[in-house]
C-alpha positions in Angstrom: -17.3 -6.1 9.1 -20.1 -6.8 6.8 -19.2 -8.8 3.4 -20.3 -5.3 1.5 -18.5 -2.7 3.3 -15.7 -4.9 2.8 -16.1 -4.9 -0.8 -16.6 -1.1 -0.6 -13.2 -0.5 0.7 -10.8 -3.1 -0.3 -9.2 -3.5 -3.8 -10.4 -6.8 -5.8 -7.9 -7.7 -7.7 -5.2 -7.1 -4.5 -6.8 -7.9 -1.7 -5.3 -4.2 -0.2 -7.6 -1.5 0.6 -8.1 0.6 -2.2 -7.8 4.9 -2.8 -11.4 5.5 -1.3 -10.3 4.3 1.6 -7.2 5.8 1.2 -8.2 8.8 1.1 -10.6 8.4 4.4 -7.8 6.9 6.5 -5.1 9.4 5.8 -7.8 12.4 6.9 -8.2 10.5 10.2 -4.6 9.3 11.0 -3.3 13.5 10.4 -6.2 14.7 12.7 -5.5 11.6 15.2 -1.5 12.1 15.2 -1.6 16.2 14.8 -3.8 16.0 18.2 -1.8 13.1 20.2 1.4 14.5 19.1 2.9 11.5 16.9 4.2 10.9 13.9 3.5 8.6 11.0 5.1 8.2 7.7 3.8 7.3 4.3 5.1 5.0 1.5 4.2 6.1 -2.5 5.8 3.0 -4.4 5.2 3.0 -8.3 5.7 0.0 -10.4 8.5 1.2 -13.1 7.6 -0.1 -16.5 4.4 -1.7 -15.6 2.5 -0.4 -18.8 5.4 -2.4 -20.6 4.4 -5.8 -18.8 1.0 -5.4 -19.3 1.8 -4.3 -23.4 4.3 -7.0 -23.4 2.7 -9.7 -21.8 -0.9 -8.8 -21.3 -2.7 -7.8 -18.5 -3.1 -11.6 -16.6 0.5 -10.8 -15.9 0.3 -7.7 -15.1 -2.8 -8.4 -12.5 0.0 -11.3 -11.0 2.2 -8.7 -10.7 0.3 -6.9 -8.6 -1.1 -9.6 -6.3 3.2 -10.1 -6.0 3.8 -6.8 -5.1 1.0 -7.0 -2.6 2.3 -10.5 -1.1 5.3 -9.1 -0.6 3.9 -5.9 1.0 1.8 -7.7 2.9 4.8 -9.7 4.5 7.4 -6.6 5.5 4.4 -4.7 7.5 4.5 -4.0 11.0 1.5 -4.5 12.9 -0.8 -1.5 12.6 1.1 -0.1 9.2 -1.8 -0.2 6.4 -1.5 -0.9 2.7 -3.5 0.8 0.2 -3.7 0.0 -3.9 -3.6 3.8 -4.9 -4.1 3.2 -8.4 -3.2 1.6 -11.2 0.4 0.7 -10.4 0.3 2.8 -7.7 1.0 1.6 -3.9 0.6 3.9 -1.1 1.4 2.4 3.0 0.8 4.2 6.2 3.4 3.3 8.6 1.8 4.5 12.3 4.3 5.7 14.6 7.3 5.2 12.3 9.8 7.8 12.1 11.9 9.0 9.0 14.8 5.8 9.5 11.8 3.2 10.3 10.4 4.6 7.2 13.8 4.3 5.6 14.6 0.2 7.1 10.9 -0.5 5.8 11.9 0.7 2.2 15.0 -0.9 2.1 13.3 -4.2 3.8 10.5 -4.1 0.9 13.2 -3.0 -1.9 15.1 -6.2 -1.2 12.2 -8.7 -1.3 11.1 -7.2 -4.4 13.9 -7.6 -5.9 
């Protein structure tokens, strides 16, 4: 992939793929599962309290953070599952093939390294 459409679809500060692409992949993973008859589940994680950190501490800390969160998402993926930087604080991941308790042992996996 080209050094621009890279840039196009992947979140700077992060390093994950950001909503645009989001957005894109989710349209073509429903018409790709709906037709093949699979399943996928998807992940909405929200920061709590992040505008505090950033008010608190200023946004440098925040933006670490984030790159944390993303580390850490980064590590408890399967391969294929696909993290996206939703929005501000805002985490969405696309677990292919993963039923409701894969879903579930993911969570739990990511809840634990986070904390």
């Amino acid at each position: 992939m080209k050094k621009s459409s890279r840039l196009a679809i992947v979140d700077h500060l992060t390093g994950l793929y950001n909503r645009r692409y989001f957005d894109k992949y989710l349209k073509k993973i429903i018409s790709e599962t709906g037709k093949k008859k699979k399943h996928f589940s998807l992940l909405m994680i929200d920061i709590d309290k992040f505008k505090e950190v950033n008010d608190k501490y200023g946004h440098l800390v925040g933006d670490n953070v984030l790159n944390e969160l993303a580390r850490v998402l980064k590590a408890s993926m399967r391969r294929g599952d696909v993290c996206f930087r939703y929005g501000g604080d805002e985490i969405a991941v696309i677990l292919l093939e993963a039923s409701e308790e894969v879903a579930e042992n993911i969570k739990q996996r990511i809840a634990n390294k986070i904390e």
